[in-house]
KEKOLMAR-986624 format. One line per 10 residues: number of its first residue (from 1); their letters; for each residue x, y, z of C-alpha. Coordinates in Angstrom, 1 decimal, decimal comma. Layout:
NUM) A) X:Y:Z | ...
***
This chain:
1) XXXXXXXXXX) -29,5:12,7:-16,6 | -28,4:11,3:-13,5 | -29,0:7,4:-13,5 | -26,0:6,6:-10,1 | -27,5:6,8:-6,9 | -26,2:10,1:-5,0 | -24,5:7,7:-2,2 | -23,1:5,5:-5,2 | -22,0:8,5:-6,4 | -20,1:10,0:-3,3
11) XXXXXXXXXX) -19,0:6,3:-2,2 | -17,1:5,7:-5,3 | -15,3:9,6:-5,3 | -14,4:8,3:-2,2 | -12,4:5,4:-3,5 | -10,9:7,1:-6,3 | -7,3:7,4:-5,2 | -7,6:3,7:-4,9 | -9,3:2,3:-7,8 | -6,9:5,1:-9,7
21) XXXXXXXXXX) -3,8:3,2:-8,3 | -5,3:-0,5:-8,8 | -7,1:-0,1:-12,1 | -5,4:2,8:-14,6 | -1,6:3,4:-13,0 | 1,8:1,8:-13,4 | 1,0:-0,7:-10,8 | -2,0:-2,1:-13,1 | 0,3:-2,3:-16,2 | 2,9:-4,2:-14,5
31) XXXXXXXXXX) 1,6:-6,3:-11,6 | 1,1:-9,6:-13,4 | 5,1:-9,3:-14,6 | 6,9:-12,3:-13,3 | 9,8:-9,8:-13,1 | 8,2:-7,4:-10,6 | 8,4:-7,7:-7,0 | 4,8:-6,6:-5,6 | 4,9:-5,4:-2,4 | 1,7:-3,6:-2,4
41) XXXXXXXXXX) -1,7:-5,8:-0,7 | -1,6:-8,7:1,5 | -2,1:-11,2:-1,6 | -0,2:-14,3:-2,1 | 3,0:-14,7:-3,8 | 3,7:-18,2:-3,0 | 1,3:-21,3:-2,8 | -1,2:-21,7:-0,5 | -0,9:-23,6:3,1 | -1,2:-27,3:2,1
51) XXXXXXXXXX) -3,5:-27,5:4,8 | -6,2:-25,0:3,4 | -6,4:-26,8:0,3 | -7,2:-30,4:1,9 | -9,6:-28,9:4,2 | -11,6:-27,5:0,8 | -11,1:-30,6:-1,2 | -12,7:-32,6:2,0 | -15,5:-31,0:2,4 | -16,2:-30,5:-1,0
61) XXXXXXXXXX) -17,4:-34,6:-0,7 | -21,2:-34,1:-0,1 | -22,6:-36,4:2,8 | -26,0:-35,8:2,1 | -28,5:-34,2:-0,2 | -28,5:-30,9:1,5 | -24,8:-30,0:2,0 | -25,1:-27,7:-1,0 | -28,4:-26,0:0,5 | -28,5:-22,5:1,6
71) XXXXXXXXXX) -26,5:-21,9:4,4 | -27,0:-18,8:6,9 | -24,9:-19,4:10,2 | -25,1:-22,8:11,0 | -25,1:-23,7:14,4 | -22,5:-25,8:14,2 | -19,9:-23,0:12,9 | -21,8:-20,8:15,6 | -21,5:-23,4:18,9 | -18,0:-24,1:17,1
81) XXXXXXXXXX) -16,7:-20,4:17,0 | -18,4:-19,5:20,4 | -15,9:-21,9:21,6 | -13,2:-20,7:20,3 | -13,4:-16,9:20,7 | -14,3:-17,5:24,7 | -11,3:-19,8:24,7 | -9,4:-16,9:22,9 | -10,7:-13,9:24,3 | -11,4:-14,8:27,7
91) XXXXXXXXXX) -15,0:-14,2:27,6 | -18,5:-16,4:27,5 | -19,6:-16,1:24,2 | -22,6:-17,8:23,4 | -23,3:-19,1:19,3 | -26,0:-16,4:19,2 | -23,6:-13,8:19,8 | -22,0:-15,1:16,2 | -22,8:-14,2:12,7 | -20,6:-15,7:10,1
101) XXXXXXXXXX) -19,9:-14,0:7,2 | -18,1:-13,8:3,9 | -15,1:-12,1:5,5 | -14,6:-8,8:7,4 | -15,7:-6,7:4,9 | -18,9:-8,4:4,8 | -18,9:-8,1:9,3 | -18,0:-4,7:8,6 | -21,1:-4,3:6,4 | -23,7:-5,9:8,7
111) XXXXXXXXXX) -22,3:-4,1:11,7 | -23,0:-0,7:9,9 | -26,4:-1,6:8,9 | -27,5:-3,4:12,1 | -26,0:0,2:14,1 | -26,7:2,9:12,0 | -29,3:4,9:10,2 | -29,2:7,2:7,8 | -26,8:10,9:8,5 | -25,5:8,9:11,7
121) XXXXXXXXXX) -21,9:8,9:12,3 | -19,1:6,9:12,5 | -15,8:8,1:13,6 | -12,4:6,5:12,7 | -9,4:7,2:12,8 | -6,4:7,8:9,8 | -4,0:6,6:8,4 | -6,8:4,4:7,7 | -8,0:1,0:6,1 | -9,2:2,7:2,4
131) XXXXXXXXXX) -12,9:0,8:2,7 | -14,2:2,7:5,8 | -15,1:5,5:4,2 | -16,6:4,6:1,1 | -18,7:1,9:2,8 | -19,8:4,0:5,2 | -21,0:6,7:2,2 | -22,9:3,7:0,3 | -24,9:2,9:4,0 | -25,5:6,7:3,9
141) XXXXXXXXXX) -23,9:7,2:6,9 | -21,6:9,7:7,8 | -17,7:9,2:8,0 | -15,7:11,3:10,4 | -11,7:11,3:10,5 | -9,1:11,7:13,1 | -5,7:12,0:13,1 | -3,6:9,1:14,9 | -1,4:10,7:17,4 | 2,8:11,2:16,6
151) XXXXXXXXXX) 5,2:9,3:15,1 | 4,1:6,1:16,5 | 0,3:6,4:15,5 | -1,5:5,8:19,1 | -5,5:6,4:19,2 | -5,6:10,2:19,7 | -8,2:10,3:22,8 | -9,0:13,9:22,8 | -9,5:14,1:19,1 | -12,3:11,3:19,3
161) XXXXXXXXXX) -14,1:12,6:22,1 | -14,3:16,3:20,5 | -15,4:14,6:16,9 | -18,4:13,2:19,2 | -21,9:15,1:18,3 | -25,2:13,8:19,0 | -25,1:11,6:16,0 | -22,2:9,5:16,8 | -23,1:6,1:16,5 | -19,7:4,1:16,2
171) XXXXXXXXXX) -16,4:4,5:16,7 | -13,9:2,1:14,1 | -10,8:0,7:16,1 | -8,9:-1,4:13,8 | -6,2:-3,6:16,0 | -3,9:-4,7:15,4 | -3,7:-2,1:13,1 | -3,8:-1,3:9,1 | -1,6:0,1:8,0 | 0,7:0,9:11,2
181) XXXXXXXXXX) 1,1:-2,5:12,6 | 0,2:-1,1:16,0 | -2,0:-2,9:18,7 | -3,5:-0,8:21,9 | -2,7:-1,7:24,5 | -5,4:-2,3:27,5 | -4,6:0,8:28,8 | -5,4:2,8:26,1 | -8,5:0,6:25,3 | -9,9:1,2:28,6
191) XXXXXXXXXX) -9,6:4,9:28,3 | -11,2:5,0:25,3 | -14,0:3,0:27,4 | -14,2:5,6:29,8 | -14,5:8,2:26,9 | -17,4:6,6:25,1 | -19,1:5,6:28,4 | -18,7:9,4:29,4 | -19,7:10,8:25,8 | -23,0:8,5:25,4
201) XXXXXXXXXX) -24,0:9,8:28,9 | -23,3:13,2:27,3 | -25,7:12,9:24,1 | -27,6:10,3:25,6 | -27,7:7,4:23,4 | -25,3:4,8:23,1 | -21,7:5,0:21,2 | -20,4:1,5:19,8 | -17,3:0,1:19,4 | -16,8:-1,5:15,9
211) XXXXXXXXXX) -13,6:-3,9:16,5 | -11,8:-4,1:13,4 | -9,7:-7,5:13,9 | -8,8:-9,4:11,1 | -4,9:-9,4:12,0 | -5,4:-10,4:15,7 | -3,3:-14,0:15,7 | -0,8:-12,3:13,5 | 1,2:-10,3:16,2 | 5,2:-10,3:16,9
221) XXXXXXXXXX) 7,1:-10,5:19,7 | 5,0:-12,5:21,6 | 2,5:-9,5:21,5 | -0,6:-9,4:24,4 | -3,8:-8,7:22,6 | -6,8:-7,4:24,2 | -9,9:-7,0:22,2 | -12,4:-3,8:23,0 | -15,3:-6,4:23,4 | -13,1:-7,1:26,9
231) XXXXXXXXXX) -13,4:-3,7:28,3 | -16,2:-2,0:26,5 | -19,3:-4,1:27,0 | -20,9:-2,5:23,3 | -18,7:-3,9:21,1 | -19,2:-5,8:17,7 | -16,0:-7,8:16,7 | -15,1:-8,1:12,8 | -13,0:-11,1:12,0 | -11,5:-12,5:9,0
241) XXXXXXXXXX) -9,9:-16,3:8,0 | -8,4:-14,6:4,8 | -5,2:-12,6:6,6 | -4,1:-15,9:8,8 | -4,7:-18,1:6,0 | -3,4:-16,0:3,3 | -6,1:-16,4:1,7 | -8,5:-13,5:0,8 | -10,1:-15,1:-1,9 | -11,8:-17,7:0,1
251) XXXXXXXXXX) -14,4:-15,7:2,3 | -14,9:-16,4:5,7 | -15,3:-14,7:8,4 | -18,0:-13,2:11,1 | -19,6:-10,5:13,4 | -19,6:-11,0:17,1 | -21,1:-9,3:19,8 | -19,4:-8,9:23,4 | -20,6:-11,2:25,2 | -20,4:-8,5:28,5
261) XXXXXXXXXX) -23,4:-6,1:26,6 | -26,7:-6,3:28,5 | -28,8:-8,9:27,8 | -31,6:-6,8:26,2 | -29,6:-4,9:23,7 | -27,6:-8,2:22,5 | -30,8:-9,6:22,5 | -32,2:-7,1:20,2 | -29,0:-6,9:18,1 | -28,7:-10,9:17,9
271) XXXXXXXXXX) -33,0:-10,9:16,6 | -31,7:-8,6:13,4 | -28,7:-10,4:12,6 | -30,2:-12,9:10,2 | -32,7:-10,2:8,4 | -29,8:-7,7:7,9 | -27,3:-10,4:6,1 | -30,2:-11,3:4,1 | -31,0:-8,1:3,1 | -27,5:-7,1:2,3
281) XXXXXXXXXX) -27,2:-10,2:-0,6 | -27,5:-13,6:1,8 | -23,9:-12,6:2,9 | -23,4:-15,8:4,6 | -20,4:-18,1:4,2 | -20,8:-21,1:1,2 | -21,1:-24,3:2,6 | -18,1:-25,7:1,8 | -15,7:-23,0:4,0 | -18,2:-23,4:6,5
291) XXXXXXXXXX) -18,0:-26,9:6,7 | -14,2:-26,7:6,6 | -14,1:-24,1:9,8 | -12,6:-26,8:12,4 | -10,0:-27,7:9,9 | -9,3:-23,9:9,5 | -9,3:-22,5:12,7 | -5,6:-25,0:13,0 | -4,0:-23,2:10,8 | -2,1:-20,2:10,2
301) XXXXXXXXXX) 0,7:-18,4:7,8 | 4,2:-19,1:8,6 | 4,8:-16,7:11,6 | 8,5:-17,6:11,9 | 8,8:-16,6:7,7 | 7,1:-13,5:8,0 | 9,0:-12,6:11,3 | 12,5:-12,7:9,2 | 11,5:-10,9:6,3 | 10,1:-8,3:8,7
311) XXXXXXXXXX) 13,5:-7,9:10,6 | 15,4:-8,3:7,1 | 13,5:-6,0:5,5 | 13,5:-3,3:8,4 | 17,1:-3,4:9,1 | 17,7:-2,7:5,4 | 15,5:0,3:4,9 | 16,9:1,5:8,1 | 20,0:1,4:6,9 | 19,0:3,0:4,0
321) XXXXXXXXXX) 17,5:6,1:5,2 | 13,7:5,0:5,3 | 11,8:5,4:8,5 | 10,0:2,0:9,3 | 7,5:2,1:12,4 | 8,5:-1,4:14,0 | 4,6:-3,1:13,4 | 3,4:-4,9:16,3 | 1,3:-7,1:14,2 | -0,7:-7,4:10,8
331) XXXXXXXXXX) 1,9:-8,1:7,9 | 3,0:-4,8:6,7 | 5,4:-2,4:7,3 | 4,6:1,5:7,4 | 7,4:3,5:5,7 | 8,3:7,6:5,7 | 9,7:8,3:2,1 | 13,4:9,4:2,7 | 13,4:13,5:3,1 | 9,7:13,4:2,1
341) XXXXXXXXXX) 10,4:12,5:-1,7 | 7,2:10,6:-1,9 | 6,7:10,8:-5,7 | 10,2:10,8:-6,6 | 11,1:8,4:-4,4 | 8,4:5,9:-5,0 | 8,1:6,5:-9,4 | 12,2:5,6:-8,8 | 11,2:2,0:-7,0 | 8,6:1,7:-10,0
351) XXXXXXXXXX) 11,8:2,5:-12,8 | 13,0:-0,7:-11,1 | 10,1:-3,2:-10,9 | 9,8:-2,7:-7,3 | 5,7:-1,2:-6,3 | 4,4:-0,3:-2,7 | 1,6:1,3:-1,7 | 1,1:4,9:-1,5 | 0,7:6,4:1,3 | -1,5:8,7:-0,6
361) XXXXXXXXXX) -4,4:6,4:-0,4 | -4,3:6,4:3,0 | -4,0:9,8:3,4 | -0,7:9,9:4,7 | 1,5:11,3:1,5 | 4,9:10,9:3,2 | 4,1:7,3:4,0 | 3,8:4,1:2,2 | 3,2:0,5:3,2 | 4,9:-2,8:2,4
371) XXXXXXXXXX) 3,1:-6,1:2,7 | 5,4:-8,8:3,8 | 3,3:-11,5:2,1 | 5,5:-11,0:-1,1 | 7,5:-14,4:-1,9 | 10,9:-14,5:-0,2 | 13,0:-14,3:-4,2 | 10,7:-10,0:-4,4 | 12,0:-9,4:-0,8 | 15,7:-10,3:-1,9
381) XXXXXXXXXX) 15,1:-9,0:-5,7 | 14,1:-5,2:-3,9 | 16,5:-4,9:-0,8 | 18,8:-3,6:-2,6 | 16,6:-1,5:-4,7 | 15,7:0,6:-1,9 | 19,3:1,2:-0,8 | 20,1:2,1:-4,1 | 17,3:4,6:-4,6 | 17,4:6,0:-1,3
391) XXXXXXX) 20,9:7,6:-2,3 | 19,6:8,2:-5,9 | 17,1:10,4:-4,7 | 19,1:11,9:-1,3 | 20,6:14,7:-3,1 | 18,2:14,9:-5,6 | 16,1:18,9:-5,8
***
C-alpha cells in the first residue's frame, strides 16, 4: 500500500542523485574528517564574520514583552528593505512589494505557489541549481529544462521560447549564476524581455520571471549587475542573507515584486503574499534575524579573500589540464574533468581527501563545481592534488 503522496513520491526521485551523494556516498563517510579538504557546498570552513554574531547576540536582548511574538514581515524589515533594494536596484520599491522569508528557498517556494497552479509550467534552464526541480514536483507543477548555450553557458533564447506552451507560467533565471558563475548581461535580459512579452501575447496569459539572486553582491571584477525586475516589469525577485554572510544556517531572506508591474496585478499578488507564507508553515523570518536586518545588510564575506583563492585556484587547474569557466560571480568555480574522466578523475581526488561536486547532479557529467568558501589551509592542502591527478589520470584507458 501506497502511504507517500504521488508528488512526494516524484519530488524526492527527483533529488536522488543528490541525497545519494550527501547522505550514502564517500563524501558522507568522510566530510566531518579534519583531514579532508571539502570543496563541495557553499558552507563554512572558517568562523563566522564577527559582525554576524554581535548583531544576533544584540538583538537577542528583548526590549519588550512582544519581541519574541510571531513575526510575519514586519514593517520595519519591509520600509527598511524597500529602501535598500531601490537604492540597489535602481527602482521604487515600496515595503508592500516585500515579503521576507526564511531564505531563498523559502522566496522560491512562495513565488511558486502565489504563480502557479497545478500541471502549470515552469521552465529553467541546466546546468541547474538541484532544488528547482524537485520543488517544483512537490507544488505539482511542471518542470521543464533547457540546455544553457556553449562553452560559456549563456541563456539559450531560442530553446526557451520553443519550450513555451500554453501552460507556461514562469521562467527561472538564476543570476548571477549556480553553478556557472555567469551574470546576463542587460542585453541578453532584455531579449529575453522581448521573448516573454512576445510569447504571453502568443498563449495569451502572462509568463513571469522568477529572479533567482541570492549571489547578487558577490560578483568579481567589478561586475555590472542588472536584475530582470529592471527590464521585465513581471518579475518576482528571490534573495538570500545566507551566501553574503556565509551563513546558510541562519535564514533570512525575501520575495520581491518589480516594482515597474502594473498596479493591479502587484496589487493582487501583494493581497496573497501573507496567506501563502502562512499556508506554506508561517515561513517568515524569527524575530531575532529580523530584528538584526540593519546590522546585516553592512556586512558581507571577504571579497578580497575569495577573489585570491579564485585566481589561485584557476591558474592551478589551468595549468593542470582542467577547464575552469572564469565565474563572474557566486563563489564557485565550474570545472570540465580533464579528457572527460569524470569518475576516474573525481574517485582519484577522493583517494586523496580532496571532494567536489559532481557534475552529475547537475546534469552536466563532464563538469563539477568547486566552492571557494573552503578555509584557505583545503585550498593549499588540494592544489596540488589536482595537478597531481590530472597527470595520474592523463594517460590513463
Amino acid at each position: 500500500m501506497q502511504v507517500v503522496s504521488n508528488r512526494g513520491i516524484v519530488s524526492a526521485a527527483s533529488f536522488d542523485a543528490f541525497r545519494q551523494f550527501y547522505v550514502h556516498s564517500r563524501y558522507t563517510d568522510r566530510r566531518s574528517d579534519p583531514g579532508v579538504c571539502d570543496l563541495t557546498f557553499g558552507n563554512p570552513h572558517e568562523m563566522p564574520l564577527s559582525g554576524l554574531v554581535e548583531a544576533i547576540r544584540h538583538r537577542a536582548l528583548p526590549l519588550n514583552k512582544d519581541w519574541f511574538a510571531y513575526k510575519t514581515s514586519e514593517p520595519e524589515s519591509q520600509a527598511f528593505l524597500a529602501e535598500r533594494l531601490t537604492r540597489e536596484l535602481s527602482l521604487p520599491f515600496e515595503p508592500a512589494d516585500i515579503a521576507l522569508t526564511t531564505g531563498a528557498m523559502a522566496a522560491i517556494a512562495v513565488a511558486f505557489y502565489l504563480l502557479l497552479d497545478a500541471g502549470e509550467e515552469a521552465i529553467f534552464s541546466t546546468p541547474s541549481w538541484f532544488f528547482y526541480e524537485p520543488m517544483l514536483l512537490a507544488a505539482d507543477a511542471v518542470p521543464k529544462k533547457v540546455r544553457l548555450l556553449g562553452e560559456r553557458f549563456d541563456l539559450d533564447l531560442s530553446a526557451i521560447e520553443e519550450a513555451v506552451t500554453p501552460q507556461t507560467r514562469i521562467v527561472i533565471v538564476n543570476t548571477p549564476h549556480n553553478p556557472t558563475g555567469r551574470i546576463y548581461s542587460r542585453d541578453q535580459l532584455v531579449a529575453l524581455a522581448d521573448l516573454l512579452n512576445r510569447a504571453s501575447e502568443r498563449i495569451g496569459r502572462r509568463i513571469f520571471i522568477l529572479s533567482d539572486e541570492p549571489y547578487r553582491r558577490i560578483r568579481f571584477d567589478r561586475h555590472d549587475f542588472t536584475s530582470p525586475a529592471a527590464v521585465y516589469p513581471w518579475t518576482v525577485i528571490a534573495y538570500s542573507y545566507g551566501k553574503v554572510l556565509l551563513a546558510p544556517g541562519q535564514r533570512l531572506g525575501y520575495m520581491a515584486l518589480s516594482p515597474l508591474m502594473p498596479r493591479e496585478e502587484r496589487q493582487s499578488l501583494q493581497d496573497n503574499l501573507f496567506p501563502i507564507q502562512m499556508s506554506l508553515g508561517w515561513c517568515f523570518p524569527n524575530a531575532v534575524m529580523q530584528y538584526a536586518l540593519p546590522d546585516l545588510e553592512e556586512l558581507s564575506i571577504d571579497m578580497h579573500a575569495l577573489s585570491a583563492k579564485r585566481i589561485r585556484m584557476t591558474a592551478t587547474l589551468e595549468q593542470a589540464g582542467y577547464h575552469v569557466l572564469r565565474p563572474e560571480g557566486t563563489f564557485y568555480l565550474f570545472c570540465k574533468y580533464p579528457d572527460g574522466k569524470s569518475q576516474r578523475v573525481w574517485d582519484a581526488l577522493a583517494d586523496r581527501d580532496v571532494f567536489v561536486l559532481p557534475g552529475s547532479i547537475m546534469d552536466v557529467p563532464d563538469h563539477f563545481r568547486i566552492s571557494l568558501t573552503a578555509s584557505e589551509a583545503m585550498i593549499e592542502r588540494s592544489l596540488p592534488v589536482f595537478a597531481e591527478v590530472a597527470q595520474a589520470t592523463s594517460g590513463a584507458r
